[in-house]
C-alpha positions in Angstrom: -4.5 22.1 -21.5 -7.7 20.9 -20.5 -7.3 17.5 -20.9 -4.0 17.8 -18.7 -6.2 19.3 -15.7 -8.3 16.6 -15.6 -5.3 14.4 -15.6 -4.2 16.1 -12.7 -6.8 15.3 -11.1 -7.3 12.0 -11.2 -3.7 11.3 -10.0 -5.1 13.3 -6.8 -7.7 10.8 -6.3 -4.9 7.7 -5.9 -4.4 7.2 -2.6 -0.9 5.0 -1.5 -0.8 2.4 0.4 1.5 -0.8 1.8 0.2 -4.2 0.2 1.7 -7.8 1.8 2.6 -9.2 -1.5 2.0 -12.7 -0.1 -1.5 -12.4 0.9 -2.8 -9.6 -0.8 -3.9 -7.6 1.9 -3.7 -3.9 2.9 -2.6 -2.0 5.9 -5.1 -0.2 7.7 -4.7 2.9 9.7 -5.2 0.8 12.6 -2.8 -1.6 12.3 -4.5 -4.7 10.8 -4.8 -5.7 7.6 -7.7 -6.2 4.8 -8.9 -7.7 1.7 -10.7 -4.4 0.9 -8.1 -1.7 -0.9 -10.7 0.7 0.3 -10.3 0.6 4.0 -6.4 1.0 3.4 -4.2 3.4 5.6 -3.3 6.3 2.8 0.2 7.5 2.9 0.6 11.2 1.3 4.5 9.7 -0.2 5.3 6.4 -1.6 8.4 7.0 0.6 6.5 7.5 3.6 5.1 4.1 2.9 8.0 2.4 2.2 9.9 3.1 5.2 6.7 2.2 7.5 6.5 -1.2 5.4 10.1 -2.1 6.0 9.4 -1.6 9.7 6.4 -4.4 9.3 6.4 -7.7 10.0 5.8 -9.3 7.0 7.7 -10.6 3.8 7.6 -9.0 0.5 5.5 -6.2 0.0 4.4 -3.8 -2.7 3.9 0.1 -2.3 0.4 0.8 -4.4 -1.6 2.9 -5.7 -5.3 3.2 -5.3 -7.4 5.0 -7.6 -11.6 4.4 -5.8 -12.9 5.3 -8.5 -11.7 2.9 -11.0 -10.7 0.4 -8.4 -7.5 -0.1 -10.1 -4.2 -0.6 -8.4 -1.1 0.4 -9.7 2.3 -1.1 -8.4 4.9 1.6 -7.7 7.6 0.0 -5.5 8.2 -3.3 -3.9 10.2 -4.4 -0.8 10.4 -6.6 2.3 9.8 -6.4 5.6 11.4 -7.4 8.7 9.8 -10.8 8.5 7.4 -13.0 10.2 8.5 -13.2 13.9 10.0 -16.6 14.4 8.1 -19.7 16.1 10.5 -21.1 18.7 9.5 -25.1 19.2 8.9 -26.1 22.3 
């Protein structure tokens, strides 16, 4: 039982957040977006995430999770957004 607490509470520590496939970056709780997985927005549900990343504008995306103390990211869903806003050519 022990060793299941301590598994608890690593999965705790794994903070979710919306990844743009295509460059790699994360959103922050600001609104921009980062090569550090650190400085990530955190959502407390991957569905929470998912419906903000479909709102985004960007391509593909994946829904992550974080764990700081391992650094290790773990993919848990995948979508895309409402795309890149289109260039009109003058």
């Amino acid at each position: 039982m022990l060793e299941m607490s301590g598994l608890l509470l690593r999965w705790r520590s794994m903070n979710i957040m919306i990844e743009n496939a295509e460059s790699l970056e994360y959103l922050t709780a600001d609104n921009h977006w980062t090569k550090i997985a650190a400085d990530g927005k955190h959502f407390p549900r991957t569905g929470a995430a998912f419906d903000v990343a479909k709102k985004e504008a960007i391509g593909k995306f994946n829904i992550v999770g974080y764990v700081p103390e391992t650094r290790q990211l773990i993919n848990l869903n995948h979508g895309r957004g409402r795309g890149l806003p289109e260039v009109v050519a003058a």
